[in-house]
N, CA, C and O atoms as a Tinker XYZ file with bonds, in Angstrom:
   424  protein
     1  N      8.996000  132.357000  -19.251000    73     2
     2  CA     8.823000  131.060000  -18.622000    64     1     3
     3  C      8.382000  131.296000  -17.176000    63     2     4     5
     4  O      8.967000  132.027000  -16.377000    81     3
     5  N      7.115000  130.482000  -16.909000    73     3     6
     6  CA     6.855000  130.924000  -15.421000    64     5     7
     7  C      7.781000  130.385000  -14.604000    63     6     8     9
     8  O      8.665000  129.664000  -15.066000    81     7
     9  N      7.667000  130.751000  -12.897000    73     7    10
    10  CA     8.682000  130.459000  -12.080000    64     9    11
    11  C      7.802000  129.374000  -11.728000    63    10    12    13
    12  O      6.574000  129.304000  -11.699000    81    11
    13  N      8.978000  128.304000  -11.391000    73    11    14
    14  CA     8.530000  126.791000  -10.999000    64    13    15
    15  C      7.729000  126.959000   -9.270000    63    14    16    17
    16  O      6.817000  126.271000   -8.812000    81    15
    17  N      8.242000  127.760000   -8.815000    73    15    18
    18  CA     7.027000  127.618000   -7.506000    64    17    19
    19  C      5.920000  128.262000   -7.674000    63    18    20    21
    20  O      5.030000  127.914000   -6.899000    81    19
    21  N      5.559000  129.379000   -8.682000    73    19    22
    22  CA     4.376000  129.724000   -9.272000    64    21    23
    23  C      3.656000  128.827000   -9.624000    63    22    24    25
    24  O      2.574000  128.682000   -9.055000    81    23
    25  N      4.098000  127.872000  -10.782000    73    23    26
    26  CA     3.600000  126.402000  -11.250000    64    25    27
    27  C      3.020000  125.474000  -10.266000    63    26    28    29
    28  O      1.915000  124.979000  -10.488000    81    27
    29  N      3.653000  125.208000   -9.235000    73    27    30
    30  CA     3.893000  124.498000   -8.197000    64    29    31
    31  C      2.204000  125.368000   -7.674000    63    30    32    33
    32  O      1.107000  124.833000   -7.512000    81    31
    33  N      2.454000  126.315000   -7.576000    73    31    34
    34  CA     1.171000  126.646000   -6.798000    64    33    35
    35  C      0.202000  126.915000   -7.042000    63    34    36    37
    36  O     -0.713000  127.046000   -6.230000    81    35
    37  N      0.134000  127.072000   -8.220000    73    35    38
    38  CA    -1.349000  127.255000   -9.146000    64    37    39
    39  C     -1.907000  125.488000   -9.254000    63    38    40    41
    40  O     -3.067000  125.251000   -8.918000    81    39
    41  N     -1.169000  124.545000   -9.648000    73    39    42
    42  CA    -1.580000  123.425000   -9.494000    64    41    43
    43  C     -1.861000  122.803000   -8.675000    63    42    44    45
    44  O     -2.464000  121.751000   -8.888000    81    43
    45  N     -1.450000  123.313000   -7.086000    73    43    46
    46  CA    -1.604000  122.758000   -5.894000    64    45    47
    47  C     -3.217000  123.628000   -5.686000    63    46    48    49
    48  O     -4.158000  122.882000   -5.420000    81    47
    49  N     -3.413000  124.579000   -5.760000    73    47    50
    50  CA    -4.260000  125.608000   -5.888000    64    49    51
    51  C     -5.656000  125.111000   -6.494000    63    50    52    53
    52  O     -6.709000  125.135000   -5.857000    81    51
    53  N     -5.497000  124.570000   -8.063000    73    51    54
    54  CA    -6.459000  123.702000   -9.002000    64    53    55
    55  C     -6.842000  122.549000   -8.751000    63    54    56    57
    56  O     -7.994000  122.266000   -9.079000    81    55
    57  N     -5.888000  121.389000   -8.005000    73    55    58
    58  CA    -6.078000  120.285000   -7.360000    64    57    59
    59  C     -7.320000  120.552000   -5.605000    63    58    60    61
    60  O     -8.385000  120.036000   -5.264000    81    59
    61  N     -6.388000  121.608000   -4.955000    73    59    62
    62  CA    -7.396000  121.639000   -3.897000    64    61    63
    63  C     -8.545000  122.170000   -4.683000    63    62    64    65
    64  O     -9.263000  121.175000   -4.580000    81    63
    65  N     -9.063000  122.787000   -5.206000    73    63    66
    66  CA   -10.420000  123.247000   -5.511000    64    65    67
    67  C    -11.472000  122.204000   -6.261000    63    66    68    69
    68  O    -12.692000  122.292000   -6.126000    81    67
    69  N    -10.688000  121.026000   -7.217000    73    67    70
    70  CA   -11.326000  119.903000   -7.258000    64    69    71
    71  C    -12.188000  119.164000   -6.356000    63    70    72    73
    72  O    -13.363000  118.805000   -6.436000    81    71
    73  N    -10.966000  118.990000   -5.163000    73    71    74
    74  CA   -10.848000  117.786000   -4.266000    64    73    75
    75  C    -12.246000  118.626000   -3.739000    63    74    76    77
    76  O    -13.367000  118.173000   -3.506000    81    75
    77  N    -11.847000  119.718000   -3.664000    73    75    78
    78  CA   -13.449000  120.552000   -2.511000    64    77    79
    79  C    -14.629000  120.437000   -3.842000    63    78    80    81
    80  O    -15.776000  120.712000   -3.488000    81    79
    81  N    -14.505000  120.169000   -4.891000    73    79    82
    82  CA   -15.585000  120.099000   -5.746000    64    81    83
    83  C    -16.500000  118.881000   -5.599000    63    82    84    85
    84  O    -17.716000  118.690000   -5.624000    81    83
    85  N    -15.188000  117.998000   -5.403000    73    83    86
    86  CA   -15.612000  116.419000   -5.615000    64    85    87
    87  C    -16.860000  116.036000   -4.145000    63    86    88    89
    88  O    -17.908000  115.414000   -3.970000    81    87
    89  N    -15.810000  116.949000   -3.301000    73    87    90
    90  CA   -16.488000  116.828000   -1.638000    64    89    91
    91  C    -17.762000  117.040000   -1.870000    63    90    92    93
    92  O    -18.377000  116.237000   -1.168000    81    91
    93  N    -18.690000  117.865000   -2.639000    73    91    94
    94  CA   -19.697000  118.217000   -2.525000    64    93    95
    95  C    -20.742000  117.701000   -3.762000    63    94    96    97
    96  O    -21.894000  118.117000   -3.884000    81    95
    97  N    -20.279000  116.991000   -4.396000    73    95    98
    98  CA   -20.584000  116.583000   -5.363000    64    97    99
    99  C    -21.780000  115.905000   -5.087000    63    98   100   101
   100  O    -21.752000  115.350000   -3.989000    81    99
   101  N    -23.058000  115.732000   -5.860000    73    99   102
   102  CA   -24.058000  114.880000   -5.546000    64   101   103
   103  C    -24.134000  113.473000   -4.758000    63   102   104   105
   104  O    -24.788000  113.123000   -3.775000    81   103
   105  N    -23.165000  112.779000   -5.617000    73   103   106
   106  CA   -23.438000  111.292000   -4.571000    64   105   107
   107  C    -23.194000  111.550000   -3.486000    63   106   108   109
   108  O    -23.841000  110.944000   -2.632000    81   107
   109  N    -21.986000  112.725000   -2.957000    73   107   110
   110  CA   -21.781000  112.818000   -1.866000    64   109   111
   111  C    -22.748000  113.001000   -0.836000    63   110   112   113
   112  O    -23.106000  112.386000    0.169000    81   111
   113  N    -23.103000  114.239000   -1.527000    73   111   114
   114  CA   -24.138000  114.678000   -0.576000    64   113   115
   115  C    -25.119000  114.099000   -0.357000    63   114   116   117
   116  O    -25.727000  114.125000    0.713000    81   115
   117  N    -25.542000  113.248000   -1.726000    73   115   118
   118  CA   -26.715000  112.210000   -1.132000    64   117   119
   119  C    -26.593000  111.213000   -0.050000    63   118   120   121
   120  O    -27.525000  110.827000    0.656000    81   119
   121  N    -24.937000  110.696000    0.043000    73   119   122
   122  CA   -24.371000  109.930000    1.274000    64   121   123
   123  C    -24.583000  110.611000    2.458000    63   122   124   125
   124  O    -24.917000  110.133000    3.542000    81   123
   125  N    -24.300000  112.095000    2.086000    73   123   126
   126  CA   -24.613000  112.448000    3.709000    64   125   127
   127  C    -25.851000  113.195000    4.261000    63   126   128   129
   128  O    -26.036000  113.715000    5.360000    81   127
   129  N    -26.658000  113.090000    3.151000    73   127   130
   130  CA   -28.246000  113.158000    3.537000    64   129   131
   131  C    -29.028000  111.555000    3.960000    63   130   132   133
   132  O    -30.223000  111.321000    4.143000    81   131
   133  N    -27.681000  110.495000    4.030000    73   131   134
   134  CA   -28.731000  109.348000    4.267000    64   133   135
   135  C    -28.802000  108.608000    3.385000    63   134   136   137
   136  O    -28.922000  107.414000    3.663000    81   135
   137  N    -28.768000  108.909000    2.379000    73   135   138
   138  CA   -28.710000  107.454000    1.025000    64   137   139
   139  C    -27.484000  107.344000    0.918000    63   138   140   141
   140  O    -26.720000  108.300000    1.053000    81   139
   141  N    -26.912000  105.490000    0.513000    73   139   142
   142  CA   -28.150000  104.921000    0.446000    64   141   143
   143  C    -28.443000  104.762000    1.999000    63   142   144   145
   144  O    -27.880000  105.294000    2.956000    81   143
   145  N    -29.906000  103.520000    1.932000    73   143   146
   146  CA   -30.412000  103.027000    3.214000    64   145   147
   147  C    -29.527000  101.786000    3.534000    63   146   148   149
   148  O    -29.393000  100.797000    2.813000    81   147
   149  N    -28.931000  102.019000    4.780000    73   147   150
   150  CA   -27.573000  101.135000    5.087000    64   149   151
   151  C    -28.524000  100.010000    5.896000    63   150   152   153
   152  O    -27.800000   99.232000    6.517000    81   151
   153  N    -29.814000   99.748000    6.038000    73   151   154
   154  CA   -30.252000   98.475000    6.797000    64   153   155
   155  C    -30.593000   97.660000    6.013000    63   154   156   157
   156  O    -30.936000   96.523000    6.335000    81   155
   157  N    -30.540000   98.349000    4.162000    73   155   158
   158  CA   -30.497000   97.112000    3.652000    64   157   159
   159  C    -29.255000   96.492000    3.000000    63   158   160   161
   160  O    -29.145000   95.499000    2.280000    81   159
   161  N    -28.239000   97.475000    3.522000    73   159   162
   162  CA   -27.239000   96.456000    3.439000    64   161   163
   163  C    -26.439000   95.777000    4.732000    63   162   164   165
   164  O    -25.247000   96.046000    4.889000    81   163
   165  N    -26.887000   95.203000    5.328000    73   163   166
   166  CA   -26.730000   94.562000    6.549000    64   165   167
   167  C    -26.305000   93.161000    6.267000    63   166   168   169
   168  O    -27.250000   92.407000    6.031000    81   167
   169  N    -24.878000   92.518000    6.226000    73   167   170
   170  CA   -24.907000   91.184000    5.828000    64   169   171
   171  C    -24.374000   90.166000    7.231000    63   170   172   173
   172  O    -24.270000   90.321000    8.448000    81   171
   173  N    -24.203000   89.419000    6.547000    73   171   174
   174  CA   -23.362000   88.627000    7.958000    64   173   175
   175  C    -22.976000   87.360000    6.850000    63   174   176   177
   176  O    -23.517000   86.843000    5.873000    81   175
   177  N    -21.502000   87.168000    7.745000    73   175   178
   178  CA   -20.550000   86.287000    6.430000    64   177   179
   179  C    -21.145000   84.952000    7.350000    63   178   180   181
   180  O    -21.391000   84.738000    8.537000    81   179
   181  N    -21.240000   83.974000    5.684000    73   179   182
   182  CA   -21.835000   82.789000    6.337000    64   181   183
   183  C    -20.893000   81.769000    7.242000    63   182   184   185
   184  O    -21.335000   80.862000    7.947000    81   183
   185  N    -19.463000   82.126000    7.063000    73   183   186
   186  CA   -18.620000   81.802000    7.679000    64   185   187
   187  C    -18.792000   81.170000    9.443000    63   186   188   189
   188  O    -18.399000   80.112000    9.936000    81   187
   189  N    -19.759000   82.669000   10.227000    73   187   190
   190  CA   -20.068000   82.440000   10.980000    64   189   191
   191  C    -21.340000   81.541000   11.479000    63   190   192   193
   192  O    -21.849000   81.477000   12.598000    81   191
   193  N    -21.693000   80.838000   10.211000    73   191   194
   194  CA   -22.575000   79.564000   10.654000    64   193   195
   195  C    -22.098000   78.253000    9.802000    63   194   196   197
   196  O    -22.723000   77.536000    9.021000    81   195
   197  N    -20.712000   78.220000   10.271000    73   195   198
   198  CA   -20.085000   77.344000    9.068000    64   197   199
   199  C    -20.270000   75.726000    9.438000    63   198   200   201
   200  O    -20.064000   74.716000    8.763000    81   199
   201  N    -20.844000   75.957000   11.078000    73   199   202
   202  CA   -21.010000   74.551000   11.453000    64   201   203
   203  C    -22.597000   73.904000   10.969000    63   202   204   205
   204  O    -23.006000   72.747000   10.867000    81   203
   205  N    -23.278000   75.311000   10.722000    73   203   206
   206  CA   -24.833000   74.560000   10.128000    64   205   207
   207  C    -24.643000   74.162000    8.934000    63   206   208   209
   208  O    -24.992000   72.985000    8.851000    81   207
   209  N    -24.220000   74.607000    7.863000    73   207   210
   210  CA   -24.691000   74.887000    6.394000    64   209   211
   211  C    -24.045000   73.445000    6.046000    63   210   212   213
   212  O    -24.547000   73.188000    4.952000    81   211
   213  N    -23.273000   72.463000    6.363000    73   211   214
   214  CA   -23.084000   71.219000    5.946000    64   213   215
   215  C    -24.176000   70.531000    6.047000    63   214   216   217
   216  O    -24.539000   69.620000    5.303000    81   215
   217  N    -24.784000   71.011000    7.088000    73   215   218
   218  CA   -25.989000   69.867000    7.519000    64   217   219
   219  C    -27.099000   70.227000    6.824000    63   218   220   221
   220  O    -27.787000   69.219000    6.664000    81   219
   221  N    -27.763000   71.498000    6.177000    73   219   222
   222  CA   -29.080000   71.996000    5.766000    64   221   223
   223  C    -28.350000   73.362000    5.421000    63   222   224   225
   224  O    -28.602000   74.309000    6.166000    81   223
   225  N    -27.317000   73.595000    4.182000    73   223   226
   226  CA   -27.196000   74.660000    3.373000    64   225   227
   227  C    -28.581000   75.619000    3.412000    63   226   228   229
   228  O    -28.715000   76.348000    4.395000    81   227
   229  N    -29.564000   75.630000    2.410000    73   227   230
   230  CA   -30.061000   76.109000    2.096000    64   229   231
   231  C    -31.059000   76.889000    3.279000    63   230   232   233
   232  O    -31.257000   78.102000    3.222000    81   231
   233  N    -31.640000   76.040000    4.327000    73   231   234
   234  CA   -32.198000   76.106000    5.174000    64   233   235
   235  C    -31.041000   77.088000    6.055000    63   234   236   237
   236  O    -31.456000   78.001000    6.767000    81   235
   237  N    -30.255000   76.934000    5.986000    73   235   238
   238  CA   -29.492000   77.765000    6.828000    64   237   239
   239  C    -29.746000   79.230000    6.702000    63   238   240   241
   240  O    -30.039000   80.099000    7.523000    81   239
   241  N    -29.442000   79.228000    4.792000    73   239   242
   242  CA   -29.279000   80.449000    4.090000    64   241   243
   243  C    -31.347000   81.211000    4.141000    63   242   244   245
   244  O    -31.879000   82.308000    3.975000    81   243
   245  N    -31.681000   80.178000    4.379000    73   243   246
   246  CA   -33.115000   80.727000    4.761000    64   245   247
   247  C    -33.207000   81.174000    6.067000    63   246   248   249
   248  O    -34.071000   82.046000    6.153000    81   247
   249  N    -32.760000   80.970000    6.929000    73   247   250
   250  CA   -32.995000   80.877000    8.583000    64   249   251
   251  C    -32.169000   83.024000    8.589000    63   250   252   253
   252  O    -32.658000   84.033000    9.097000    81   251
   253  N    -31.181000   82.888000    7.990000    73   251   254
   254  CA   -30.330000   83.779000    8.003000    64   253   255
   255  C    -31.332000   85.283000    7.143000    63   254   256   257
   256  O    -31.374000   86.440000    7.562000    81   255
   257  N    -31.756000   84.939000    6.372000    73   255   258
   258  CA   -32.890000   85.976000    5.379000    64   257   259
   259  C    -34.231000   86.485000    6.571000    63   258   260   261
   260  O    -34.552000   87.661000    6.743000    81   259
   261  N    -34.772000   85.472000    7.182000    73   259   262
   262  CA   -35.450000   85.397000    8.339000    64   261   263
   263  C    -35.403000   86.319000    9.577000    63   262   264   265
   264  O    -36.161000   87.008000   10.260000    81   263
   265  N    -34.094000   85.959000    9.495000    73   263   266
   266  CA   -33.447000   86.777000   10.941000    64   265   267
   267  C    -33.774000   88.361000   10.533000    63   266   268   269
   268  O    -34.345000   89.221000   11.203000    81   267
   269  N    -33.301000   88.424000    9.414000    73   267   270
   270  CA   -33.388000   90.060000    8.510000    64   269   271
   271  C    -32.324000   90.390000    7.764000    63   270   272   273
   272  O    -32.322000   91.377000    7.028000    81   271
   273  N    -31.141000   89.432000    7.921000    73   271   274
   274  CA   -29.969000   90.137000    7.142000    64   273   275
   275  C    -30.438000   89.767000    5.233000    63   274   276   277
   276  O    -30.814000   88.714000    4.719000    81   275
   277  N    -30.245000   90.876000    4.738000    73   275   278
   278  CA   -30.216000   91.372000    3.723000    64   277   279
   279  C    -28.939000   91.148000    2.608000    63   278   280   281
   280  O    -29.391000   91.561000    1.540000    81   279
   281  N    -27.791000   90.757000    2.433000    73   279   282
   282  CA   -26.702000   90.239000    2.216000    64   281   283
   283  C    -25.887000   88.951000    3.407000    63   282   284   285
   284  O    -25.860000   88.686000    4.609000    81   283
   285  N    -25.330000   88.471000    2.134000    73   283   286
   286  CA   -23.998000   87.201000    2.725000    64   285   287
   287  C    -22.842000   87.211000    2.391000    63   286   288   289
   288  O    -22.683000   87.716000    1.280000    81   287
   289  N    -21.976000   86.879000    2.860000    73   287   290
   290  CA   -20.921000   86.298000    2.385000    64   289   291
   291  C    -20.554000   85.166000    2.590000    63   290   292   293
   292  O    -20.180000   84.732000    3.680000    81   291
   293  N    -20.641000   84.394000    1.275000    73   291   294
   294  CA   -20.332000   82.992000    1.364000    64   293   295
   295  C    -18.893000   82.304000    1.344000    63   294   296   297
   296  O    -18.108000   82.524000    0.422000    81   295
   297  N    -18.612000   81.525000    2.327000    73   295   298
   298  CA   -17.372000   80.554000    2.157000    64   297   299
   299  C    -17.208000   79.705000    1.150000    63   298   300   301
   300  O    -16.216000   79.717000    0.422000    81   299
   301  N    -18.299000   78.803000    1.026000    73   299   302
   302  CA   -18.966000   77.979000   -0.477000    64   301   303
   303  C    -20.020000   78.002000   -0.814000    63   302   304   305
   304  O    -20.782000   78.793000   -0.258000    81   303
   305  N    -20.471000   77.199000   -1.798000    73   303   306
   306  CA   -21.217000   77.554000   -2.531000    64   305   307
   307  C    -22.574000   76.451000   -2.274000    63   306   308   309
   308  O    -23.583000   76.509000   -2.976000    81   307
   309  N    -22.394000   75.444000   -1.136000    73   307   310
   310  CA   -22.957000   74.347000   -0.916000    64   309   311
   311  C    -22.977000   73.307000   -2.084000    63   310   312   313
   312  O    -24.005000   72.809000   -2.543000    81   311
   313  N    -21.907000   73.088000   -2.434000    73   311   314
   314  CA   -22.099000   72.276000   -3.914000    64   313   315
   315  C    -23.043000   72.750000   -5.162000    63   314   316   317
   316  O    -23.412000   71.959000   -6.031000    81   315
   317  N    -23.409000   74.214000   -5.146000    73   315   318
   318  CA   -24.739000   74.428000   -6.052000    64   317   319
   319  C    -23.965000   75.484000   -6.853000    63   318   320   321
   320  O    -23.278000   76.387000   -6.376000    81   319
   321  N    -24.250000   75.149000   -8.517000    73   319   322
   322  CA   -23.671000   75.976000   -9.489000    64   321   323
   323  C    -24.249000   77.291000   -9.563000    63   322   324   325
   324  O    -25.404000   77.545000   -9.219000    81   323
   325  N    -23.494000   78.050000   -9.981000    73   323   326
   326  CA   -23.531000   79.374000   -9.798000    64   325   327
   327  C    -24.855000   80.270000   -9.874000    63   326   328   329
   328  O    -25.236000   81.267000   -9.261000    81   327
   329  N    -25.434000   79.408000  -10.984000    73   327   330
   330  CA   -27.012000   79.836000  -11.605000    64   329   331
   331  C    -27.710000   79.509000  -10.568000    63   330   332   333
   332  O    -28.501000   80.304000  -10.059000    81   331
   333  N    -27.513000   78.292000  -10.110000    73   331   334
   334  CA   -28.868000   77.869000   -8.518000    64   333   335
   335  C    -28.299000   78.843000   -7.673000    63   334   336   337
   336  O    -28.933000   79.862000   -7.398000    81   335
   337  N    -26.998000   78.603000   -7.168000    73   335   338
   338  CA   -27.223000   79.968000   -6.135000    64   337   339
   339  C    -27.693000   81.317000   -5.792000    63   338   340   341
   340  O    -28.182000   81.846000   -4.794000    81   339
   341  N    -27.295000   81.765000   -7.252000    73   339   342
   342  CA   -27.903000   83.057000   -7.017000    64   341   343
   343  C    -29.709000   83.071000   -6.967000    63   342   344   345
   344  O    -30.382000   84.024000   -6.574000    81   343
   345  N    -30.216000   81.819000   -7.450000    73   343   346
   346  CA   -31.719000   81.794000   -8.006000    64   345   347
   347  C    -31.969000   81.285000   -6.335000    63   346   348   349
   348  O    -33.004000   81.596000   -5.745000    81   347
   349  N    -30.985000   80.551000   -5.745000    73   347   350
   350  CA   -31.985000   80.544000   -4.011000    64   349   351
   351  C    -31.476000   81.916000   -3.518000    63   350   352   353
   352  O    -32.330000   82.612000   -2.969000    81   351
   353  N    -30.255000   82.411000   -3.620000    73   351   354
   354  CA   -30.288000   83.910000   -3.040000    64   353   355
   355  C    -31.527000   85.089000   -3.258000    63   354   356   357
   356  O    -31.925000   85.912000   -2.433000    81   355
   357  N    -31.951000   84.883000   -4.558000    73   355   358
   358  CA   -33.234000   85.861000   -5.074000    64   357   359
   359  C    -34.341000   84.837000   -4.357000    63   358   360   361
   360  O    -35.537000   85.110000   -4.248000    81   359
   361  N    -34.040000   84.248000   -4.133000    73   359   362
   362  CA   -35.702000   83.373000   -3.791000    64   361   363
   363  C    -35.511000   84.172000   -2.233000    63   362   364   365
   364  O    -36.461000   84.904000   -1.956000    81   363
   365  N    -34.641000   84.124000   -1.424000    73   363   366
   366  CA   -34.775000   84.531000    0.291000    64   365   367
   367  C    -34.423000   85.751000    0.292000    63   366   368   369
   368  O    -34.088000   86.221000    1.379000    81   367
   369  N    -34.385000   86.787000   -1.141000    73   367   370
   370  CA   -33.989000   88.123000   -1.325000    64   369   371
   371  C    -32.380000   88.952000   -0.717000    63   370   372   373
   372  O    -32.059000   90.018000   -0.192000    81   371
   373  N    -31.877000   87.993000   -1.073000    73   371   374
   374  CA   -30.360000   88.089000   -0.714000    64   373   375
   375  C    -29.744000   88.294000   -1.778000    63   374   376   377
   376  O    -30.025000   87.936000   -2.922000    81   375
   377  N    -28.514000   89.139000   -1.220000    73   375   378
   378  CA   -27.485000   89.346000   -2.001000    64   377   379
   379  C    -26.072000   89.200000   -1.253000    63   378   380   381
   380  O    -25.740000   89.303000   -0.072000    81   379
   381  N    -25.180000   88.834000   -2.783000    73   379   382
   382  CA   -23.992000   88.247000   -2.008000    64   381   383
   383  C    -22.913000   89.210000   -2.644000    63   382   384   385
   384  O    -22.202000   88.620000   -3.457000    81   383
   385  N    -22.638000   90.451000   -2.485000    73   383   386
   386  CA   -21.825000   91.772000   -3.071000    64   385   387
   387  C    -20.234000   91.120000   -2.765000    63   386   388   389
   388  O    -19.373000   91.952000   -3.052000    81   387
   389  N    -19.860000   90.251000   -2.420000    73   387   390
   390  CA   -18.661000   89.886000   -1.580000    64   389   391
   391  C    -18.593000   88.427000   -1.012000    63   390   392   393
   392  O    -19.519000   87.851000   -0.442000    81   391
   393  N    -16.941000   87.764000   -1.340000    73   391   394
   394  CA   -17.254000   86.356000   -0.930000    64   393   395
   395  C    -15.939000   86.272000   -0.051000    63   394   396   397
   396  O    -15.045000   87.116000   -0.124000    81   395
   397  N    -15.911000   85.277000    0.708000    73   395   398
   398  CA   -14.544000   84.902000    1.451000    64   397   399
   399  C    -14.029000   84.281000    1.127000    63   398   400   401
   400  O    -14.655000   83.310000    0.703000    81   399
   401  N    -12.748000   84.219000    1.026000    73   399   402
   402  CA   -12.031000   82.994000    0.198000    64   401   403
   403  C    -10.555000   83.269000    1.262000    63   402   404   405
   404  O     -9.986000   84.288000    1.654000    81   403
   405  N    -10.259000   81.377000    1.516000    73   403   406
   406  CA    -9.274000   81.743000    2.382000    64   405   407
   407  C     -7.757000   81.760000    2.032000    63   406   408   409
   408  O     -7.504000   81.302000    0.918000    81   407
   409  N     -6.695000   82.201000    2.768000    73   407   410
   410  CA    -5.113000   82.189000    2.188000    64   409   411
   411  C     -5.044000   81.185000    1.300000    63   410   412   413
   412  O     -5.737000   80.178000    1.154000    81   411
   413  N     -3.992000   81.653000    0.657000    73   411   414
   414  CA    -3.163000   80.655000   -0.306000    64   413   415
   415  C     -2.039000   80.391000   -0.339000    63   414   416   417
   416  O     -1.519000   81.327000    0.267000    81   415
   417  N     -1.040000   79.528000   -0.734000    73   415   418
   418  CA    -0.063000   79.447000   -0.723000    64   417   419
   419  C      0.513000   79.684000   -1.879000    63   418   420   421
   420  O      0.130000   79.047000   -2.861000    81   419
   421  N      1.401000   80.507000   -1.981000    73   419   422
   422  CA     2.505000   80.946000   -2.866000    64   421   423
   423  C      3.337000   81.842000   -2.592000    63   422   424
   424  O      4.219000   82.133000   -3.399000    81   423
């Protein structure tokens, strides 16, 4: 029967040599050669134009594509079902990877 700190250290041993496997692993390294290209993921939560988008939603969400940001995060949805939104998000080439949604109570 092996000795339990033998055990202990061959597995601590097999684990670090993973973890250094994983480190170098392709995606990694493609992360740290630069991919992906992080300017196209540049968003800005729409939150921070929460006083326009009542007045001209869409136009907002256009004004914002304009500017250059490349992603949103939306608070709502401007009253528009799920299918229109995403079809004006592809229309101003946006994407919405992430939404805000605020506390709850319970």
């Amino acid at each position: 029967m092996p000795n339990m700190s033998d055990t202990r250290r061959t597995f601590l041993k097999e684990v670090a040599a993973l973890g250094g496997g994983a480190l170098f692993s392709s995606s990694n390294l493609a992360l740290a050669a630069g991919s992906p290209n992080w300017k196209n993921h540049i968003g800005l939560e729409l939150y921070t134009v929460r006083n326009l988008t009542p007045k001209d939603y869409e136009g907002t969400v256009a004004k914002v594509a304009e500017i250059g940001y490349k992603e949103v995060e939306p608070v709502d949805y401007g009253g528009m079902a799920p299918k229109q939104y995403r079809a004006m998000l592809d229309k101003y080439g946006l994407t919405a990877p992430s939404t805000h949604a605020g506390a709850t109570e319970g």
